[in-house]
N, C-alpha and C positions, 0 to 999 in steps of 0.2 A: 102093136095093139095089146100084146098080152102084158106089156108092163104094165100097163092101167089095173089089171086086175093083179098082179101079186105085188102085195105090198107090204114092206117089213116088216114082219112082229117086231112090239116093244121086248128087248127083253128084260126076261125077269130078275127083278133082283133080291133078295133074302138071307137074311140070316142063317148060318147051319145050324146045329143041334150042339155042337161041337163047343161055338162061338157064342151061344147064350146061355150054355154052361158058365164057360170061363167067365164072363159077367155074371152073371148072379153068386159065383164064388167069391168073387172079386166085392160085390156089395157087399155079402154076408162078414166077408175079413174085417173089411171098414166099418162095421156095424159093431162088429165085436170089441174094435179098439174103441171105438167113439163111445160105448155104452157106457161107462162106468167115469167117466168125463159128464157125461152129460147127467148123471144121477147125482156127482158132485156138485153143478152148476142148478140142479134144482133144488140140492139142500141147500144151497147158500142163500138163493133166490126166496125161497120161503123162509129162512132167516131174516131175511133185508126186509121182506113183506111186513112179518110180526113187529119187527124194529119200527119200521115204520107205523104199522096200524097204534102201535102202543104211544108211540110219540103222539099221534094223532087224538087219540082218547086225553092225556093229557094235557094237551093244548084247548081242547073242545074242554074240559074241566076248569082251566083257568077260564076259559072267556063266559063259562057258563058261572062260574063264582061272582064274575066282575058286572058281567051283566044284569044278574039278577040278586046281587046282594048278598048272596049267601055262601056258606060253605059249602065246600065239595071234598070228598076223600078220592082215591082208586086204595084198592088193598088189596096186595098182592098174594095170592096163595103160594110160596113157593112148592109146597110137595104136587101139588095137584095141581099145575100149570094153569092156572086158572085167575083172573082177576077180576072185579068186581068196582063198579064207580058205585059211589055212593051221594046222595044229594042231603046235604043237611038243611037246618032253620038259618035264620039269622043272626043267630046268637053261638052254633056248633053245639047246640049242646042234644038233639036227634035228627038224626039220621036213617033217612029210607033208603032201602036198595035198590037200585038197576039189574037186572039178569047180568048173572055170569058171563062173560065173556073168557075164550080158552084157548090157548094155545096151538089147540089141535084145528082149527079152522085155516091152518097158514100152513100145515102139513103136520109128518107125523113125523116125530124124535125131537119137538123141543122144548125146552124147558126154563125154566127163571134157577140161572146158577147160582147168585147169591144179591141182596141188596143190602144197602147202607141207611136204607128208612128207619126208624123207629116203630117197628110193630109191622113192618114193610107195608107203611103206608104214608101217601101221600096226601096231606091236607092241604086245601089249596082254602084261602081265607078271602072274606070278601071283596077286597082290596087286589089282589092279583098274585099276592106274595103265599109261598110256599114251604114247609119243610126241603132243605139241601142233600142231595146223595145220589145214588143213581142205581140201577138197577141191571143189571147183565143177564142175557139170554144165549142160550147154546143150543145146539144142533149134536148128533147121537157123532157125527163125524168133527166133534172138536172146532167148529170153528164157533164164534162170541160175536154179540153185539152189543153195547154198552151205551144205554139211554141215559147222560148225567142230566139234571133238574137244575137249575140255581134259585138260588134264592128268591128273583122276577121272574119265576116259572118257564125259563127260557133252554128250553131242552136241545139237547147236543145227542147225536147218535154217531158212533166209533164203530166199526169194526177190524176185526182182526185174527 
């Protein structure tokens, strides 16, 4: 009868003090390798971002020329990472501005390393058709992206 009342404890089971030492050494090691990988894979990524938001403005430029008849520039700040779309008349001959748009909204280190624009700017005409060249942006750890234009405003993004 007395088996009915004693009846196994579950035992307990736990981690020592020891044992979740060595794991959290163990994460802090991996954490230490992984860090500077992963700051590399977010400057590229806010490289690819700008690459792309820029290609984007450009595109939205031509269909906004075609659509509505008119000229359109972007011009490009190189010192001051910074660019600007512009909406002209019918004719290209004034032009209002759009707010600046910058570089620094896609992260911080990067810049317009050189372009092939005339006046680094691109006029996009009411027809669809463009000034030719392209424009290269960089990151503080060297790596490029390279936005080319052609002539039917049809934009190409490279990196490398």
């Amino acid at each position: 009868m007395e088996s009915g009342l004693l009846k196994n404890k579950p035992s307990q089971k736990a981690f020592s003090l020891v044992e979740l030492m060595i794991v959290v050494a163990l994460i802090a090691i991996f954490t230490g390798i992984a860090a500077p990988s992963f700051q590399e894979y977010i400057q590229r990524t806010n490289l690819k971002s700008a690459a792309r938001g820029i290609a984007s403005d450009i595109y939205l430029s031509k269909t906004r020329a075609i659509s509505e008849n008119r000229y359109y520039k972007i011009s490009f700040d190189t010192s001051g990472a910074t660019y600007k779309i512009r909406q002209g008349d019918s004719s290209g001959s004034s032009y209002s501005d759009f707010p600046n748009k910058g570089l620094y909204v896609f992260g911080d280190g990067l810049s317009f390393s050189s372009s092939t624009f005339t006046g680094n700017e691109i006029e996009f005409q009411p027809r669809g058709t463009c000034s030719q060249g392209n424009i290269i942006l960089s990151n503080n750890k060297g790596f490029k992206a390279t936005i080319a234009i052609t002539v039917t405003g049809r934009t190409y993004v490279s990196y490398s």
